[in-house]
N, C-alpha and C positions, 0 to 999 in steps of 0.2 A: 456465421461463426458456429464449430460444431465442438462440443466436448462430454468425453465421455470418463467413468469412473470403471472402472474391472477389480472385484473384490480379487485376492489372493489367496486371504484364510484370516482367521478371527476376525479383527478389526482392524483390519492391513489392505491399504488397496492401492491400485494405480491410478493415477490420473493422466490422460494424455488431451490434446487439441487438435486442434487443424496442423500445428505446426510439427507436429510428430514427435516433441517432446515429452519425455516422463517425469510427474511428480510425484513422491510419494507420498497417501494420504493416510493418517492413523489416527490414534489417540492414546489417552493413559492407559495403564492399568485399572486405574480408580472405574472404568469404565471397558474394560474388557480388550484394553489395546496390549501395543508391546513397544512402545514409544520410537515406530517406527517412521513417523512422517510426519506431516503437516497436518495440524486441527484444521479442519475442513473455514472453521471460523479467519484463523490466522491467513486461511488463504485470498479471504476478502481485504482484509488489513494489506495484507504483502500486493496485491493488484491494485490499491489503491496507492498504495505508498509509487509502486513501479509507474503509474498510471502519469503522478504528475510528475515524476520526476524526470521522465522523459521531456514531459511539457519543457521544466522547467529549464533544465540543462540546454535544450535545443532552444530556446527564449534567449537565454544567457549567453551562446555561443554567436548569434548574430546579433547580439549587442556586444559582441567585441569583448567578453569578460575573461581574464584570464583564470579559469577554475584552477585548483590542483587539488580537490576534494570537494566529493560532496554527499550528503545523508540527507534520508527524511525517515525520519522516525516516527513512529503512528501508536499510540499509547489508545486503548479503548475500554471504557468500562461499560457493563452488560449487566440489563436485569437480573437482577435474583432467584425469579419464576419465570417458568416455561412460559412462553417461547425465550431463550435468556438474551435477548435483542442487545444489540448497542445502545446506550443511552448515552453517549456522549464520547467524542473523538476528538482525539488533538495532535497537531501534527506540527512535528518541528523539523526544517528546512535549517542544515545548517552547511555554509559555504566557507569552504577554504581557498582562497586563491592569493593574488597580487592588485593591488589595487582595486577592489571590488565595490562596485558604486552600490549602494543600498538600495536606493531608490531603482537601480535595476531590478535587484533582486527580489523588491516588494512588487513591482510591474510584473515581475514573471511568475510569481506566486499570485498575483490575484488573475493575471490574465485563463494560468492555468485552471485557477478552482472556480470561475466563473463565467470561463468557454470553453475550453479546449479537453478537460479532461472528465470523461464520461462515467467513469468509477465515482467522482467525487459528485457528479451529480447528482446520481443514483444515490449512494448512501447517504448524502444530505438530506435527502425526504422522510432518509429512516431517524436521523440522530444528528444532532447538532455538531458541527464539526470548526473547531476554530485551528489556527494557524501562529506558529510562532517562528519566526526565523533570527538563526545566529548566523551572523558571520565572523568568522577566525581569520 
């Protein structure tokens, strides 16, 4: 897996991967941006969040669940001092469907955050990460 960053100008840059898509990466003003793209931070939150929700959805589709929405939400707070790290992430799974067994849904959420999804691995050794699911 190969990825690369390409500044632009100021605090404005591109991100692309192996898959030849472009993201764009920035920040504030408060810091020299032009609020043109993705806090390099946010981009760890948003891979995590993408990470098991894959898992999670593809769990839920061969347990036969009838989705018709679904989010994971990833809420993170960060030290106050440099290096400003994650100190604590929480992530809420919430499912809309038809008839949705719960106990699926907790199956496919723990199966993901405790095999399957490698984002959640990885930032679990940085920051404590707990789990909340709603289903609608």
């Amino acid at each position: 897996m190969n990825a690369q960053l390409v500044w632009k100008e100021g605090m404005s840059f591109d991100g692309t991967a192996d898959t030849g898509f472009v993201v764009p990466v920035g920040t504030t003003p408060e810091f020299g941006g032009n609020n043109d793209g993705f806090k390099p931070l946010e981009l760890l939150l948003v891979g995590l969040a993408g990470c098991t929700a894959m898992d999670v959805v593809s769990i839920l589709k061969k347990k036969r669940q009838d989705i018709t929405n679904f989010e994971v939400k990833v809420h993170a707070e960060r030290a106050e001092d440099h290096p400003k790290v994650f100190t604590n992430i929480v992530m809420e799974y919430i499912v809309k469907g038809n008839n949705i067994d719960p106990a699926a849904v907790e199956r496919a959420v723990e199966l993901s955050t405790t095999k399957y999804c490698s984002a959640h691995a990885m930032l679990s050794k940085a920051a404590p990460i707990t789990h909340m699911i709603t289903i609608q």
